[in-house]
N, C-alpha and C positions, 0 to 999 in steps of 0.2 A: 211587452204585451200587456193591458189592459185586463186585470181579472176582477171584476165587479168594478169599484173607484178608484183601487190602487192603481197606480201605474209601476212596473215590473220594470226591471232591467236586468237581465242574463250578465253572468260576471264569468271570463273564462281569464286565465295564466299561461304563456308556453312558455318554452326555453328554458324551465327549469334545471333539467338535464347536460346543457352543452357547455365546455370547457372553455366556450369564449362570447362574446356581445350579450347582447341584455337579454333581463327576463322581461315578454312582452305582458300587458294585459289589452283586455276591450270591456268596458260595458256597454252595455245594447239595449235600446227600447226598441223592440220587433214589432211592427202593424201584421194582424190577425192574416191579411191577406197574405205573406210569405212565409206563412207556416208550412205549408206543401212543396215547396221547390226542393225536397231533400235536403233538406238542412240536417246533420248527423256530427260526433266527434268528427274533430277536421284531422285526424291520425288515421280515419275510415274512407276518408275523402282522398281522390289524384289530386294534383297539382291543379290542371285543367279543371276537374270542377272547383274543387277551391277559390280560383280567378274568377269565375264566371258567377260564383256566389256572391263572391266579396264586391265584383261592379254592378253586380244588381243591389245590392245592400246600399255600397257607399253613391250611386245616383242617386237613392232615391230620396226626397226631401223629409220621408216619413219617418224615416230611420234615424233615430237619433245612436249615435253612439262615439265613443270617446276612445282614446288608445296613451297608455304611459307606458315609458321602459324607465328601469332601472337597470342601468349599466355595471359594469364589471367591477369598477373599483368599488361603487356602493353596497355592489353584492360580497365582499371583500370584507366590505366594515361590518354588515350586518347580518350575514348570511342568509342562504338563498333562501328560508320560507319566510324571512323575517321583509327579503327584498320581495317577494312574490306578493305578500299582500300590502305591500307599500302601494306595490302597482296597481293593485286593484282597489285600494281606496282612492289613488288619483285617480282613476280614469272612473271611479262613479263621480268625486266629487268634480269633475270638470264636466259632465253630462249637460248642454244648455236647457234640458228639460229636465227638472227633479222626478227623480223615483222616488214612491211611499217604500218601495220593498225593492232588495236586493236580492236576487237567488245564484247564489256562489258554487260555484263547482269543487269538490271538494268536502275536506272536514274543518275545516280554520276559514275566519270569517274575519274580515280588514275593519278596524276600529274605524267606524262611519255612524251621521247621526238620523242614517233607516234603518227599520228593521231590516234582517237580514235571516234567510235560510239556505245553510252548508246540504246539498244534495250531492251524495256517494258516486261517481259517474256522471255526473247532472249532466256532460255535454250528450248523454244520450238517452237523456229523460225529458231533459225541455230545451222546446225548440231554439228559445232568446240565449239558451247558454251556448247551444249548440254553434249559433249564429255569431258569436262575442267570439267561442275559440276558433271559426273559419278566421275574423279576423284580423284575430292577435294573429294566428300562423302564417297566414299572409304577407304581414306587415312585417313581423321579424324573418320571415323566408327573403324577403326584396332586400333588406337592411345586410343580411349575409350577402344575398349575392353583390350587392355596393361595395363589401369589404372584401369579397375576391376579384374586385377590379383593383383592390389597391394592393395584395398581400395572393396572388394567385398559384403561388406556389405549394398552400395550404390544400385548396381543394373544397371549401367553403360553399360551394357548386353544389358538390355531391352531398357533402354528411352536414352540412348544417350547423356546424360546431360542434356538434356529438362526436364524442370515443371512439370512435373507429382506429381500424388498424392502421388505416391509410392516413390519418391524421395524427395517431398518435407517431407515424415513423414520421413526417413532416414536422412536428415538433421538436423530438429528437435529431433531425438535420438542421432546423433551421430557427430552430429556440422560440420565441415569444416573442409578441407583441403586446401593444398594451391595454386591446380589450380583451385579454385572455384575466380567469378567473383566478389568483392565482391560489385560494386557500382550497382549489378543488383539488381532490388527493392526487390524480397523474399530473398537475403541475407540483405540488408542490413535493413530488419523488421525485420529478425531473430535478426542481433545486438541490434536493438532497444528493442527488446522484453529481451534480456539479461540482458541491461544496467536499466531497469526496478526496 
C-alpha cells in the first residue's frame, strides 16, 4: 500500500506452530483498490475464501509480493523465531519492487535495510499484513497437502502439521520423516522415549 511516498509492504509468518515442513513467509505490496475484498487474519478466513483471495492477489500484475520458507532442518539449527524472521527478511528482500517501510506482524522485526514497524495483531489491523498472511497460509497449506501425497498415512490433509492427537498417534506408529522439526519438544520425547 502507498501511504504518502512511501511504498509499504505488509510482512506476515505461518507455521510456526507445526511439528513438520517449513515456516512460510510473504511480503506484499497491496494496490488501494483490494483493500475491501475482506481481507482479515487468514486463521479468520475458510479455506475457500483464503483460495479465492490469494488468486485474486497472485493474477493481479499490481500485486507485487514475494514468498520464502525455511525448512525443518534450518529451523533445527536455528530455531523457530530466529527461522521466522529469516523468512521474512528473504521475502522482503526478493520483492521486485523495493519498499521504503516494512510493517511486520508481530513484536520482532527481520534485520532488513527499511524502516520497519512491529504491529501486535497487524494481520487484523492492516490490510497489506492481512493480505501477506492469506498468502503464506496458502502457499504452506498446498506445500502440506504435496507431502501427504508422499507420506499419507500422517493425515497432513487434516492438521497441517500441528499436534493433534491424530498426528501425534501417527508419529508414534510410524516414527519421522525428514521434514519433521526435530528439536520441537513431542519429537524430541519421542527420541527420548526410544533411547529408553
Amino acid at each position: 500500500m502507498q501511504s504518502g511516498i512511501k511504498i509499504e509492504c505488509g510482512v506476515d509468518e505461518v507455521g510456526r506452530g507445526p511439528l513438520v515442513g517449513p515456516v512460510v513467509a510473504c511480503a506484499l505490496i497491496l494496490p488501494e483498490k483490494f483493500e475491501d475484498i475482506g481481507l482479515n487474519d487468514s486463521k479468520k478466513l475458510s479455506p475457500k475464501r483464503r483460495a479465492l483471495i490469494f488468486d485474486l492477489l497472485d493474477c493481479d500484475p499490481e500485486v507485487h509480493y514475494s514468498i520464502s520458507f525455511v525448512h525443518a532442518k534450518e529451523i533445527d539449527q536455528i530455531n523457530i523465531l530466529q527461522a521466522s524472521l529469516l523468512a521474512m527478511k528473504n521475502a522482503i528482500n526478493a520483492l521486485e519492487v523495493v519498499p521504503q517501510k516494512a510493517l511486520i506482524d508481530g513484536r520482532y522485526a527481520p534485520a532488513v535495510n527499511i524502516e520497519c514497524a512491529t504491529i501486535i495483531k497487524g494481520d487484523q489491523k492492516e490490510k497489506s499484513i492481512a493480505a501477506a498472511s492469506i498468502m503464506a497460509k496458502v502457499v504452506r497449506d498446498r506445500w502440506m497437502l504435496d507431502l501427504h501425497q508422499q507420506f499419507p498415512y500422517y493425515g497432513y490433509d487434516k492438521h497441517k502439521g500441528y499436534p493433534t492427537r491424530l498426528h501425534l498417534q501417527a508419529i508414534k506408529e510410524y516414527g519421522i520423516n525428514e521434514h519433521y522439526r526435530k528439536s520441537f519438544a513431542p519429537i524430541r520425547a519421542l527420541f527420548q522415549e526410544i533411547k529408553l
